[in-house]
N, C-alpha and C positions, 0 to 999 in steps of 0.2 A: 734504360727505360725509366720514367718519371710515373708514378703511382698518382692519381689526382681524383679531387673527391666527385663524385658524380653529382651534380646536381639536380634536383626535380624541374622535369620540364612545364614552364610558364602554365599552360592549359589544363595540368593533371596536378594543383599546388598543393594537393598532400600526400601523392605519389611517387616512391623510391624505385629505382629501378629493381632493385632486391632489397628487401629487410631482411635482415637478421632478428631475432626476439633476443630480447636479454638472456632468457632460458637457453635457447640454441646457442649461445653466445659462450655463453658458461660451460656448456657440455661441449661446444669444439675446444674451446680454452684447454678442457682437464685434459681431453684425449688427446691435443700435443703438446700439450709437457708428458703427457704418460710415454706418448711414443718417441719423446725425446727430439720432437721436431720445434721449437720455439721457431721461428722463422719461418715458415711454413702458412698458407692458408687455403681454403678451403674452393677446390674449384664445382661449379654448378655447370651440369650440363643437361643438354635432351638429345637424346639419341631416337633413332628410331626403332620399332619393337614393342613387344607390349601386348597385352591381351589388347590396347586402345588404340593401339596405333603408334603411338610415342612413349617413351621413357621419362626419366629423372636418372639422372645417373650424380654422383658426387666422387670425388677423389681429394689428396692434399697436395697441394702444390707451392715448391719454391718460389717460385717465380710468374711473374706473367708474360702470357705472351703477345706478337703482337697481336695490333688490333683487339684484345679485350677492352676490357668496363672493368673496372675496379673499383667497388664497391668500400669502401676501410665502414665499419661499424662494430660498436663497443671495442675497440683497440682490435682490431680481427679484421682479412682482408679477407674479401671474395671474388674470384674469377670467373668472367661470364664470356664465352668468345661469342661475337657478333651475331649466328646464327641463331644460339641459344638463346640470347637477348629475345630475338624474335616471337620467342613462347614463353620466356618469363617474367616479360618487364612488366613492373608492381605486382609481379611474387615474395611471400613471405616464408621467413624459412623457421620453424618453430623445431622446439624439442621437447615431445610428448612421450610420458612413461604412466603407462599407464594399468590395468589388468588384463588388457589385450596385446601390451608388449610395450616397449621403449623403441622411439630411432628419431629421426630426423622425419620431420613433416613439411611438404609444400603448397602451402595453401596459393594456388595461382588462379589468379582472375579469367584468364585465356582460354581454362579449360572447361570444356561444354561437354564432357563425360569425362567420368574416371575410373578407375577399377576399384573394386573394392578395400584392397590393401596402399592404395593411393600413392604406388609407384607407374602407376601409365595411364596414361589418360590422349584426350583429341581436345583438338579446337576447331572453333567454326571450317575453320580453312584447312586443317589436318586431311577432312573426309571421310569417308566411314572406318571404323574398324576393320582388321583384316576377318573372310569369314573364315571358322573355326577356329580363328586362333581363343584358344583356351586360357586361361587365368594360372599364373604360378601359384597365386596365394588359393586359388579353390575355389575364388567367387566367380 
């Protein structure tokens, strides 16, 4: 399989399918060399679940599979398999530490509510949130 750089489509011209931030960039970098994965890059997913309806879910990954998007930014690849694209494209992935806590951030364009700890969120087209479903984080 041939890794290829995704280009921004004509209509959206300063729109990335996914960014990475220098900062996110930096903090995936240390944490595989820490885990001893150099080879290794960082898959993006949306599952379903969620106080909103949807997830973010993330994992490291050797390899792509088929039919992903490969992303390469600051020397760092990211894996998006096709459906995922669906809800993230011109998503940015940032790395905030802050006095509320450190982790990986997704600021995406797509989503038209989010939960307060800003791992679940909906889009127009998602539909409502599930009723009662409750908030992990408490909000």
């Amino acid at each position: 399989m041939t890794t290829t750089m995704v280009e921004p489509i004509e209509t959206q011209e300063s729109t990335e399918v996914v960014a990475l931030t220098p900062q996110a960039a930096d903090k995936l970098r240390n944490i595989l060399l820490e885990k001893n994965l150099p080879d290794h890059g960082l898959r993006v997913f949306v599952a379903g679940g969620g106080c909103s309806g949807l997830q973010y879910g993330m994992a490291f990954e050797a390899n792509q599979r088929d039919m992903d998007t490969v992303v390469e930014a600051h020397g760092l690849k990211v894996y998006v398999d096709p459906v995922s694209l669906e809800y993230l494209y011109g998503a940015s992935i940032d790395y905030v530490d802050g006095l509320m806590g450190a982790g990986f951030r997704i600021d995406n364009p797509n989503a038209v509510a989010a939960c307060g700890c800003g791992s679940s969120f909906r889009t127009k087209d998602s539909g409502e949130a599930p009723a009662g479903g409750g908030c992990a984080c408490g909000n």
